[in-house]
C-alpha positions, 0 to 999 in steps of 0.5 A: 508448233509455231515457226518463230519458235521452232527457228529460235530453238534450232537457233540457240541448238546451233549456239550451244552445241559447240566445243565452247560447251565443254569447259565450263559443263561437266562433260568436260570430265570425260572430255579429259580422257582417250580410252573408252572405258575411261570416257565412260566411267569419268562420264557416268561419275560426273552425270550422277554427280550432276545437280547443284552448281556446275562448277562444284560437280566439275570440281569434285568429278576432277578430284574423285578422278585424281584419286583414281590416279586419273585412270578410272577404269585401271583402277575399277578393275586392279584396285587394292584394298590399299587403293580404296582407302584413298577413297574414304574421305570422298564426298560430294553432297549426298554422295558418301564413301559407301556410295563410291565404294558401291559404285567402285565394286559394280564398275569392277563387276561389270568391267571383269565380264564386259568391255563397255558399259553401253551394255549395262543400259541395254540388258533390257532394251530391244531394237524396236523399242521407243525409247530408253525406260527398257533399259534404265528399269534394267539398268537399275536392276542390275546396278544393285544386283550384287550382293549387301547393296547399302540401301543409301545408295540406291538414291543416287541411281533413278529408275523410270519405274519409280516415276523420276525423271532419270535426268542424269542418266537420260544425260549421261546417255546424250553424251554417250549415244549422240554424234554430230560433227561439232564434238560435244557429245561422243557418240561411243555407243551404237546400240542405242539409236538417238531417236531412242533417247530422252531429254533430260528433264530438270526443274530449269528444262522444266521451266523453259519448256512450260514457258513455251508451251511444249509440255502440258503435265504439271508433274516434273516426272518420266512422263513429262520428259517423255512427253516433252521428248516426243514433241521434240520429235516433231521437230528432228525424229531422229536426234531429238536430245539435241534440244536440251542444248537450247533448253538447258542454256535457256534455263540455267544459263540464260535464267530465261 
């Protein structure tokens, strides 16, 4: 790779991954608890809520969280029938109240057997793994593996298996799995190595990383962001989703 390129890249990583990221960016939601599971849940919302405008995502993720009493994971586990009503009226694009009533019923599932959802994402990882499809094929699995899933909801969660580029959840996994000393991203979950991670990869990633060459597939898919996860290796081995920090704000934020 070019060295002018790669010290652009390393250049705008060092601009963007700083505390000033979270206000404006819905990492901000989780960034508003303490308790891990709330950081956790308050993540996992706002990520699957992630497409369209930020200030939207981050806006609807602050009210879904209010109607959790602003303590999700209490309220995934001690929820009430009563309590639930409070989220009949919730929606956010696609998102309907019979996809967060879902979402709701899986987290208290999860929750009443585990004291963390990392292990929701690694049922079907192994240590030697190269990356995280393992994990998000199982994660899939067992997300609707309770009983009368709505099969609208099955669209709001992405799987490798059916070739999407999983992009909210390879985010959501960035924040959960990778830590530096600058504080965006919380490095809570320490089964998944960052090498193992993948970019998140969106048509605005997408763009930026075709402009410069880093990818060759003309499919915006798995493939692509595996492909464009491996050629950020070349760069850092061991971290290489620190690069969605420049490709990101390349696309979205400088509309390069």
């Amino acid at each position: 790779m070019d060295k002018k390129l790669i010290h652009f890249l390393n250049k705008k990583v060092d601009e963007y991954n700083q505390p000033f990221f979270i206000e404006a960016d819905p990492i901000c939601i989780p960034h508003s608890f303490s308790k891990k599971q709330d950081i956790e849940i308050a993540g996992f919302f706002a990520a699957i809520f992630a497409w369209g405008n930020r200030t939207t995502i981050i806006k609807k993720s602050r009210e879904l969280m209010a109607l959790m009493d602003n303590a999700p994971h209490h309220f995934c586990i001690e929820h009430t029938d009563n309590d639930l009503k409070k989220l009949l009226h919730f929606k956010h694009r696609t998102f309907n109240p019979t996809d967060v009533l879902y979402f709701v019923a899986f987290l208290k599932h999860h929750y009443t057997k585990n004291i963390s959802l990392e292990t929701a994402f690694t049922k079907g990882m192994q240590k030697s793994d190269a990356n995280i499809e393992n994990g998000l094929n199982e994660f899939y699995q067992y997300f609707f593996s309770l009983e009368n899933v709505p099969k609208r909801t099955m669209k709001h969660i992405a799987s490798p298996a059916k070739n999407a580029t999983c992009k909210r959840l390879s985010m959501y996994l960035r924040w959960m799995v990778r830590k530096d000393k600058n504080g965006v991203d919380f490095g809570l979950w320490k089964t998944i190595k960052p090498s193992q991670l993948i970019v998140p990869l969106d048509v605005h990633v997408a763009r930026v990383a075709r402009y410069f060459k880093l990818i060759e597939r003309k499919a915006t898919d798995w493939q692509t962001a595996v492909e464009l996860t491996n050629v950020m290796k070349q760069l850092d081995n061991n971290d290489p989703t620190k690069y969605d920090f420049a490709l990101f704000a390349l696309g979205v934020l400088e509309k390069f």
